[in-house]
NUVO-114361 format. One record per atom (N, C-alpha, C): residue in three letters; x, y, z. Coordinates in steps of 0.02 Angstrom, whole numbers, padded with zeros to 5 digits, always signed. Example, Ala and Ser with C-alpha at 12.3 -4.5 7.8 and 13.67 -1.06 7.14 Angstrom:
ala+00660-00284+00390
ala+00615-00225+00390
ala+00660-00165+00390
ser+00642-00112+00354
ser+00684-00053+00357
ser+00645+00002+00394
REM end
This chain:
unk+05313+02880+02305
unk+05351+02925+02348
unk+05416+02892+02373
unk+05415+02819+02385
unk+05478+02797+02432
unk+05506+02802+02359
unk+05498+02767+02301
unk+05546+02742+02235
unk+05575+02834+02230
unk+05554+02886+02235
unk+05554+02970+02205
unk+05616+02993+02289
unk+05605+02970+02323
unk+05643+03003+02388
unk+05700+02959+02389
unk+05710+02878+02352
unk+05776+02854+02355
unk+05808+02888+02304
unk+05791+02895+02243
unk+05817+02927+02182
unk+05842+02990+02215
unk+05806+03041+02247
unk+05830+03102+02278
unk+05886+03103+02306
unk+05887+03052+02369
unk+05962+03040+02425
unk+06008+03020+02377
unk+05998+02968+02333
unk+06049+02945+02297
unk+06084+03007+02246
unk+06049+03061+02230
unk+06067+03102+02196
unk+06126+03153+02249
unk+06109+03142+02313
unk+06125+03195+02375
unk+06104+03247+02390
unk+06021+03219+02386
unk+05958+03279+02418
unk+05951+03262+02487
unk+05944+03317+02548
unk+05914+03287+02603
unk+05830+03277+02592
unk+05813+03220+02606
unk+05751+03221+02619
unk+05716+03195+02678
unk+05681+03233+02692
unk+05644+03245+02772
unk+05573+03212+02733
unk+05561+03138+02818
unk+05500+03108+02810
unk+05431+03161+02833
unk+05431+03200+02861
unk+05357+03216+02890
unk+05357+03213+02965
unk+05326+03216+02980
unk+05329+03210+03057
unk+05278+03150+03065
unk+05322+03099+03133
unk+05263+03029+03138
unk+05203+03044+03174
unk+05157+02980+03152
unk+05088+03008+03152
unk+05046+03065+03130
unk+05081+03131+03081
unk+05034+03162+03044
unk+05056+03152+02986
unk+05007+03141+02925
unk+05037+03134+02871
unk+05007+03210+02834
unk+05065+03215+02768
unk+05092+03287+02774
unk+05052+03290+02705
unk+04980+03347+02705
unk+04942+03320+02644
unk+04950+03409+02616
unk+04989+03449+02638
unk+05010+03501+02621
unk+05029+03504+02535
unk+05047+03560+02486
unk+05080+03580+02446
unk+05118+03622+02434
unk+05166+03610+02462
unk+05206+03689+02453
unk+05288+03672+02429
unk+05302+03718+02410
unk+05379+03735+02406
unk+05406+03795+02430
unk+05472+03805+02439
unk+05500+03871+02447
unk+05562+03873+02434
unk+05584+03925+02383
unk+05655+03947+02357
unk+05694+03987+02403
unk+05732+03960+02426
unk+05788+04015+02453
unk+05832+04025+02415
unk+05858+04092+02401
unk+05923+04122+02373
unk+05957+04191+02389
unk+06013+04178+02405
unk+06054+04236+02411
unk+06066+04284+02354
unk+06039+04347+02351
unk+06060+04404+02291
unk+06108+04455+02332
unk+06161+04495+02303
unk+06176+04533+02350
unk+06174+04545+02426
unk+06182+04495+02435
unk+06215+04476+02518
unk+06118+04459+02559
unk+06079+04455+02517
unk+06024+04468+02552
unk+05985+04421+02537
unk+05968+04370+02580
unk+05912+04305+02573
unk+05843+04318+02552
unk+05837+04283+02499
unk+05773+04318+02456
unk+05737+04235+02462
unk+05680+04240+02460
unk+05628+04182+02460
unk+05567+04201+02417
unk+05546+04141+02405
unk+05478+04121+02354
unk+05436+04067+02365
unk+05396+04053+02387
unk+05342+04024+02421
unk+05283+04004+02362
unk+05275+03936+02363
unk+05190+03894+02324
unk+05188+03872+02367
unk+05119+03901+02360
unk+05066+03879+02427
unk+05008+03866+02369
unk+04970+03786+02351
unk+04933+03766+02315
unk+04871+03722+02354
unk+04843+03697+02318
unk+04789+03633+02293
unk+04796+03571+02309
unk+04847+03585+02240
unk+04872+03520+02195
unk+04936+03489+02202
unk+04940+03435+02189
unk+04986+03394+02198
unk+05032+03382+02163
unk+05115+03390+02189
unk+05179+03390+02123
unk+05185+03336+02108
unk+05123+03325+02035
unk+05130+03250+02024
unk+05122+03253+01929
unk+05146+03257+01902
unk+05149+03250+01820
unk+05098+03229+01787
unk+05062+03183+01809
unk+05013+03152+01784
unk+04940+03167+01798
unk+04924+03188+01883
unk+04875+03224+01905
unk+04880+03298+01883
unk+04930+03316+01882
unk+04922+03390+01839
unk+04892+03389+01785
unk+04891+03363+01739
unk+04866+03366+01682
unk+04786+03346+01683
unk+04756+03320+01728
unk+04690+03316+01733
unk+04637+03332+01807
unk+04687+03371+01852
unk+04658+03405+01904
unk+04643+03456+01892
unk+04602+03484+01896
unk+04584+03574+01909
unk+04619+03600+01988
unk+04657+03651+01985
unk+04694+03653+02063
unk+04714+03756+02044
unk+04696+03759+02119
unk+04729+03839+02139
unk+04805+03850+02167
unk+04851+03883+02141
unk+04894+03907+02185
unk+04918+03974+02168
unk+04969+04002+02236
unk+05007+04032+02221
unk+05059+04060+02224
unk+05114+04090+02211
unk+05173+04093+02183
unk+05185+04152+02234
unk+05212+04168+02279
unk+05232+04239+02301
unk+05309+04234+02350
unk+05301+04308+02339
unk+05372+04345+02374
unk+05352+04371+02440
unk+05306+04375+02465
unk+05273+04409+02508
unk+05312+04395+02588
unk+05363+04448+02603
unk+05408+04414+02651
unk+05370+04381+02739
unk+05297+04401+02730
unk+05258+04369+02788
unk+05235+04315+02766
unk+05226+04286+02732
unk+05196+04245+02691
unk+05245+04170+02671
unk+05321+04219+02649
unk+05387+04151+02648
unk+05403+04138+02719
unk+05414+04174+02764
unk+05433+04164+02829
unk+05403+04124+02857
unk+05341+04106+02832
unk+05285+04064+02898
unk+05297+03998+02871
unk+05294+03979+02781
unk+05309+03929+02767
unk+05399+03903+02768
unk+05430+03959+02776
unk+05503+03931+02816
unk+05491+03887+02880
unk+05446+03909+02923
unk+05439+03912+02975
unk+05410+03818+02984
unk+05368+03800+02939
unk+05324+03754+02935
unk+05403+03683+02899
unk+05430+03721+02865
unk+05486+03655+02828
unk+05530+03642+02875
unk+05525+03695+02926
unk+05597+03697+03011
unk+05564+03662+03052
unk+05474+03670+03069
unk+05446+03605+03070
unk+05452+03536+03059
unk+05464+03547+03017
unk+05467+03422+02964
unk+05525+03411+03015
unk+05593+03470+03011
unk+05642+03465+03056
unk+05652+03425+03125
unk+05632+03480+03143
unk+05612+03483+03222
unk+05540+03488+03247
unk+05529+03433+03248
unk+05431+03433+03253
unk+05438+03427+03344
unk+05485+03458+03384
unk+05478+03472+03431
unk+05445+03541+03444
unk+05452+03599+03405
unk+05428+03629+03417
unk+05368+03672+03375
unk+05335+03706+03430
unk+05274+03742+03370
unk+05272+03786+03353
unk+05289+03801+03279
unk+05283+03863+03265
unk+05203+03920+03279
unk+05216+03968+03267
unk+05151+04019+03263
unk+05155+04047+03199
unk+05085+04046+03178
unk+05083+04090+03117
unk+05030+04139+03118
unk+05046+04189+03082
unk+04989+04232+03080
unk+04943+04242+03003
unk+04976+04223+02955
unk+04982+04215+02881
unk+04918+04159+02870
unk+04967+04096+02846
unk+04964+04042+02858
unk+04910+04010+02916
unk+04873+03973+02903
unk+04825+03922+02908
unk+04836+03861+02915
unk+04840+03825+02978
unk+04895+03763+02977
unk+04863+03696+03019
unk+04840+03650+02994
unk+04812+03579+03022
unk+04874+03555+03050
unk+04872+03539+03109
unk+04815+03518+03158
unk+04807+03564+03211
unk+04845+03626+03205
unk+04849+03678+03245
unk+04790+03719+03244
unk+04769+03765+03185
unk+04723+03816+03200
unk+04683+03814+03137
unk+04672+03771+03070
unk+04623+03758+03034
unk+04546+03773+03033
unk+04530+03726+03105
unk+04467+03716+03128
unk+04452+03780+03186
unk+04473+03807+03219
unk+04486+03863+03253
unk+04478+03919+03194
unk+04503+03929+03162
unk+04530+03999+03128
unk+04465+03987+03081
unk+04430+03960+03033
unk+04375+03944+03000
unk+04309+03963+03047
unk+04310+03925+03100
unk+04245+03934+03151
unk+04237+03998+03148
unk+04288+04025+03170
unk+04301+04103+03198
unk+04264+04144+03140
unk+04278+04137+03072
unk+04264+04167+03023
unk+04183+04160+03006
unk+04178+04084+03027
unk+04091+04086+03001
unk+04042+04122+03052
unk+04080+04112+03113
unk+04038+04161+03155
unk+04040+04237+03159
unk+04096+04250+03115
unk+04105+04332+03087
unk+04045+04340+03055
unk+04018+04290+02999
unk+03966+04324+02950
unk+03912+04320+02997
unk+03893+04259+03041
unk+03832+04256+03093
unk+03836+04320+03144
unk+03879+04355+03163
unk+03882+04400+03189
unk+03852+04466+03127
unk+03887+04467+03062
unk+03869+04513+03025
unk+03768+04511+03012
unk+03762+04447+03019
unk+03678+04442+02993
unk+03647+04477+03047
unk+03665+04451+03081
unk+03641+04490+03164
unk+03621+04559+03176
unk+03667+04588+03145
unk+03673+04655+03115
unk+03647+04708+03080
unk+03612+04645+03029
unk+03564+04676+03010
unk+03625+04681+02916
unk+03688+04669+02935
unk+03722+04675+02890
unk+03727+04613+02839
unk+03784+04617+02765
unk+03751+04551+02708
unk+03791+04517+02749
unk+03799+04455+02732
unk+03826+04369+02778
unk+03825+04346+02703
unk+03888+04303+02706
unk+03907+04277+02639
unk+03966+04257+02639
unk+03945+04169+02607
unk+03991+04122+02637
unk+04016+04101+02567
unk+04039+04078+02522
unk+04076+04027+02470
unk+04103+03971+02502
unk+04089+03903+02494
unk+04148+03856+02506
unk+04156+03810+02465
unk+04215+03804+02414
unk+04219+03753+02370
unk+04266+03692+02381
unk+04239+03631+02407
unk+04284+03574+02422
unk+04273+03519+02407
unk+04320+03464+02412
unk+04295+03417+02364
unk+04256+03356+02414
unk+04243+03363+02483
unk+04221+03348+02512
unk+04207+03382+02604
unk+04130+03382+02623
unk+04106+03419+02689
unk+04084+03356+02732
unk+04117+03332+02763
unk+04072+03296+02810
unk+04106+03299+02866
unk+04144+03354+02911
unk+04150+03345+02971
unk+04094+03365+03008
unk+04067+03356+03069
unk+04001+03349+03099
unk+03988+03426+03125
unk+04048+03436+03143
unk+04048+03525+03212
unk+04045+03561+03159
unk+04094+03553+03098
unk+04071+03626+03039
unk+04020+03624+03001
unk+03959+03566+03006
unk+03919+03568+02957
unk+03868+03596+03009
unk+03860+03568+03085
unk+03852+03601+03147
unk+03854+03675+03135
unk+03902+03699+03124
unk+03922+03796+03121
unk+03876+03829+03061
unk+03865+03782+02996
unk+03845+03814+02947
unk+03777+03808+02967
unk+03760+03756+02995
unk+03677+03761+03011
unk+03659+03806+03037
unk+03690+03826+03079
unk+03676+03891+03134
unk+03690+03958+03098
unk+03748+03955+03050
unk+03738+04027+03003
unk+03680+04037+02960
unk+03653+03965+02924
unk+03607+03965+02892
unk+03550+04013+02945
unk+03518+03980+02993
unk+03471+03993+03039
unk+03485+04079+03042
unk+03539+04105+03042
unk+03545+04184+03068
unk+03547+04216+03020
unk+03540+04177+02938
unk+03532+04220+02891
unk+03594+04221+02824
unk+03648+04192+02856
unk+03671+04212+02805
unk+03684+04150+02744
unk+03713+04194+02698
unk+03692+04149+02613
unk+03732+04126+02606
unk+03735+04063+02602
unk+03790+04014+02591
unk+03788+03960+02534
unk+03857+03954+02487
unk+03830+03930+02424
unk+03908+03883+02436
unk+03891+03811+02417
unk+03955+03771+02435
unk+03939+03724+02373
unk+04001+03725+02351
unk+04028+03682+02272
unk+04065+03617+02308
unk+04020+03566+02305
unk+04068+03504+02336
unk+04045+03453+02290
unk+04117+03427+02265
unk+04123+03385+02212
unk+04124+03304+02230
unk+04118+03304+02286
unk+04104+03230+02318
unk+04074+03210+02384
unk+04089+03193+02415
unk+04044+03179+02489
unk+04022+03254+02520
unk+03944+03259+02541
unk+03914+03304+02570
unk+03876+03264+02608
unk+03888+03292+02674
unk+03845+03264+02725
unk+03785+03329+02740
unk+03810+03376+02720
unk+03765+03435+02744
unk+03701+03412+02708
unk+03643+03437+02724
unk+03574+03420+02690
unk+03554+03507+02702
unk+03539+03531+02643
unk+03527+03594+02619
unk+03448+03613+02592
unk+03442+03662+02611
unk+03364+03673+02582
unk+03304+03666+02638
unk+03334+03629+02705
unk+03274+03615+02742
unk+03254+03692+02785
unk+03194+03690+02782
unk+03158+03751+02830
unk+03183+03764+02903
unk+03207+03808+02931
unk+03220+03808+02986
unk+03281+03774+03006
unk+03301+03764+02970
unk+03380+03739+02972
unk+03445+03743+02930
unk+03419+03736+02851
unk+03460+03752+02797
unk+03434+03782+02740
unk+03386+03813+02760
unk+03360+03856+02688
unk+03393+03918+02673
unk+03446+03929+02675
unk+03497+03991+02655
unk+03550+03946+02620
unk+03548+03892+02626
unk+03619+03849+02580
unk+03611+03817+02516
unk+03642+03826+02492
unk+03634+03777+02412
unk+03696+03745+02401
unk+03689+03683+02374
unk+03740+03651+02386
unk+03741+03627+02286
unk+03812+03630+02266
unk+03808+03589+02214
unk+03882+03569+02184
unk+03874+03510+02151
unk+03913+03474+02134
unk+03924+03493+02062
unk+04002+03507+02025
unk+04037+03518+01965
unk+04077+03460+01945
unk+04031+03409+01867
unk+04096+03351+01855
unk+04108+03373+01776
unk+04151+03396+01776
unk+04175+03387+01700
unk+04235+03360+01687
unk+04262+03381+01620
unk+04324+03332+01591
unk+04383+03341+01626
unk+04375+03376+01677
unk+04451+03366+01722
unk+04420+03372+01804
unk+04464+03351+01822
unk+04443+03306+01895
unk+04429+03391+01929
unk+04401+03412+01975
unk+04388+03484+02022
unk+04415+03456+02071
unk+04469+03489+02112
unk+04546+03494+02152
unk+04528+03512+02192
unk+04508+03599+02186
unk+04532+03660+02209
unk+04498+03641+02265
unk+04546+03686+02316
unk+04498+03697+02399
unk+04466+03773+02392
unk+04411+03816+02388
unk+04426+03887+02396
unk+04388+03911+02435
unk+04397+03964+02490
unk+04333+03972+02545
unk+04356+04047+02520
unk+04276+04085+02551
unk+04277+04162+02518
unk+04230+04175+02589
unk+04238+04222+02625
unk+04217+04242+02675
unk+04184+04307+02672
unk+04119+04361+02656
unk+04110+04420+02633
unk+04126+04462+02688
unk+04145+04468+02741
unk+04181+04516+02781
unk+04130+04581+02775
unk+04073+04578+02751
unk+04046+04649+02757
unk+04071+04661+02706
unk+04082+04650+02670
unk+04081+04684+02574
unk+04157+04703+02574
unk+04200+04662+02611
unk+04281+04657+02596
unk+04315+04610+02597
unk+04289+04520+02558
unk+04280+04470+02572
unk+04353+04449+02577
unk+04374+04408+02618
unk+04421+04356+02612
unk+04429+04284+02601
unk+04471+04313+02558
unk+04484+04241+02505
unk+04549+04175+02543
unk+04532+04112+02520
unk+04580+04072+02563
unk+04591+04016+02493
unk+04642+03982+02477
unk+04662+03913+02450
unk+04678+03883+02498
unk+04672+03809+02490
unk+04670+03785+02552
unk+04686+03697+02508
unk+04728+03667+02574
unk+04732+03585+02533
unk+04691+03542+02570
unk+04664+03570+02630
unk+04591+03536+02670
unk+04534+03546+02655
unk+04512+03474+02659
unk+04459+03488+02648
unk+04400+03476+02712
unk+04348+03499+02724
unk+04325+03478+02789
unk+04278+03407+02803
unk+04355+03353+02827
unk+04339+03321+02860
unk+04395+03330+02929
unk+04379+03285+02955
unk+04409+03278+03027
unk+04470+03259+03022
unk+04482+03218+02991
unk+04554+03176+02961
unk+04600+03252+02940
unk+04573+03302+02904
unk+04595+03349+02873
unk+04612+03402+02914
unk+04568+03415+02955
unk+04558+03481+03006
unk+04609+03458+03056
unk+04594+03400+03078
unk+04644+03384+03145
unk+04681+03312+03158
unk+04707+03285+03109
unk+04741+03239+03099
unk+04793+03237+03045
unk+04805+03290+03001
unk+04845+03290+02959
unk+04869+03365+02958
unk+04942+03383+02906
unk+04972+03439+02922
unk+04937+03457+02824
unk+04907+03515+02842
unk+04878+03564+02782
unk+04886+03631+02799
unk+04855+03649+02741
unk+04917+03728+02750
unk+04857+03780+02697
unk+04814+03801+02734
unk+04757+03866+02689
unk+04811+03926+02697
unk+04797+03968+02633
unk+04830+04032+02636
unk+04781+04076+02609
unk+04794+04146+02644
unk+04761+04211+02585
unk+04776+04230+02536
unk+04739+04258+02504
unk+04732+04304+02438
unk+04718+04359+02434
unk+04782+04371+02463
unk+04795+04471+02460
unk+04773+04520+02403
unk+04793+04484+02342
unk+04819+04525+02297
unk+04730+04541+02255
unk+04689+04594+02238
unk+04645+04600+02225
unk+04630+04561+02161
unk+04690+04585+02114
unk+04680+04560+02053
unk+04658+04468+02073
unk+04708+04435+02103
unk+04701+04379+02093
unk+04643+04361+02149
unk+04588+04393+02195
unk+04531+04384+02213
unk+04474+04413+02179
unk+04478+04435+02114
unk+04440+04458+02037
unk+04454+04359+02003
unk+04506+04365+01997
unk+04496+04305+01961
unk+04463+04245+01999
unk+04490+04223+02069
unk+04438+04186+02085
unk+04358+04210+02096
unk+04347+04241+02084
unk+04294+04270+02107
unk+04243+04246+02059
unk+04276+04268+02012
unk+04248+04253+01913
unk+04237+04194+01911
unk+04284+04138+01935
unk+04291+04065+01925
unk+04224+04046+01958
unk+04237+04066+02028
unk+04174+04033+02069
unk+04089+04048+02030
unk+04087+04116+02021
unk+04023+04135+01985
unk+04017+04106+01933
unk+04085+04092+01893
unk+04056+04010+01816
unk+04035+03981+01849
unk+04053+03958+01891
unk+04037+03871+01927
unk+03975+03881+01950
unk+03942+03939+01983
unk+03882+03940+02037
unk+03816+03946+01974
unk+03837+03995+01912
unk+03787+03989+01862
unk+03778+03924+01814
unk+03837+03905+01810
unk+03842+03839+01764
unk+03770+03797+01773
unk+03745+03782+01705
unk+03676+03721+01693
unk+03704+03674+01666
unk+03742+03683+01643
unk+03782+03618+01596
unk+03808+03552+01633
unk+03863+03554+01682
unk+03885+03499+01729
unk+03881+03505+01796
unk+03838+03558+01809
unk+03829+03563+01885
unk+03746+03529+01900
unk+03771+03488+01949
unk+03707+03445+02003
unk+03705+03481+02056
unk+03643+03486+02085
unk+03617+03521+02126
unk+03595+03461+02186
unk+03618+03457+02231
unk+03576+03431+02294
unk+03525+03465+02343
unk+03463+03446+02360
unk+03402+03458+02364
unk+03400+03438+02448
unk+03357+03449+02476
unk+03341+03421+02558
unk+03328+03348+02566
unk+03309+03323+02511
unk+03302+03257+02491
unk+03375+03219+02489
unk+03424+03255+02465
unk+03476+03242+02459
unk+03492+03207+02404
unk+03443+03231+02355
unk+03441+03202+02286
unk+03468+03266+02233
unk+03513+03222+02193
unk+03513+03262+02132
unk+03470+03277+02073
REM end
């Protein structure tokens, strides 16, 4: 990064460090351009990392939009690196160390409210690591009220799944194949109108509330069909998927 940001200035790019003390584990870009007198923007909001070499062997989500609520918030976040005096608000956008861990809680206790109900509860979470203590805390307690929770974590799990009276609604399993698994993706069933999130956190603590990350939605139906598809390969897969047990054995 320092050898890639001197090459930049030397070219006569501004480049903005981050703000001190959070380090900036975000992915995004945004195009500004003037068409006919009128400022047009384009917004990636990803995964994965703008890196040449990890591209080629990460598995990673992003996406590409015009969506003028959607560019505005990540304008909002680069006027940030700026001026990290002040805080922006978003309503879009999903933003560590601000409202990550807040805005997630909120959601899992949507489906614990839905079980309650008598209604389905239904959780997805695919990350490449779970071990903050309060959200594995939250899922225990959704487990307990019912609802079905199925989490794809490709490396550290602290959760212990399967136990009676505590985690027997969760299944937990691990995907290794020939390219590294990236993606962040949480799917929330909303009562049978699920919302979808990419996300570059993953849940630990370091992630939730010590660093600047950036989850977004997935408006667009088509492209919550396609993740949708992805996740259900992964959840049926026998081939490279490990399963962790209450034992905490594969």
């Amino acid at each position: 990064n320092i050898k890639v940001s001197s090459l930049l200035q030397e070219a006569g790019a501004v480049v903005e460090f981050g703000v001190p003390g959070l380090k900036v584990h975000s992915k995004l870009f945004l195009i500004t351009r003037i068409r006919n007198r009128k400022k047009e923007m384009v917004a990636h909001i990803g995964t994965g990392n703008f890196h040449e070499e990890t591209a080629t062997v990460f598995c990673d989500f992003a996406i590409l939009t015009s969506n003028p609520g959607i560019t505005s918030e990540v304008e909002k976040l680069f006027r940030f690196f700026s001026h990290n005096y002040e805080r922006p608000m978003f309503r879009h956008l999903v933003v560590s160390p601000y409202s990550t861990r807040r805005k997630f809680s909120q959601l899992i206790q949507r489906e614990v409210d839905f079980a309650k109900e008598g209604k389905p509860a239904r959780m997805i979470l695919k990350l490449n690591n779970l071990v903050d203590a309060d959200m594995i805390e939250k899922l225990y307690v959704a487990s307990q009220a019912g609802v079905r929770i199925d989490l794809i974590i490709r490396g550290i799990c602290s959760l212990i799944p399967g136990v009676k009276g505590m985690s027997e609604n969760i299944r937990v399993r691990s995907v290794i194949g020939r390219y590294l698994e990236h993606a962040r993706v949480l799917v929330f069933g909303n009562d049978g109108s699920p919302d979808y999130y990419l996300s570059s956190a993953d849940w630990m603590t370091r992630n939730l509330d010590r660093r600047v990350e950036v989850s977004v939605p997935v408006l667009d139906p088509l492209l919550q069909s396609d993740i949708a598809t992805y996740l259900d390969l992964q959840l049926r897969d026998n081939v490279k998927a490990r399963k962790l047990d209450a034992r905490m054995q594969n």
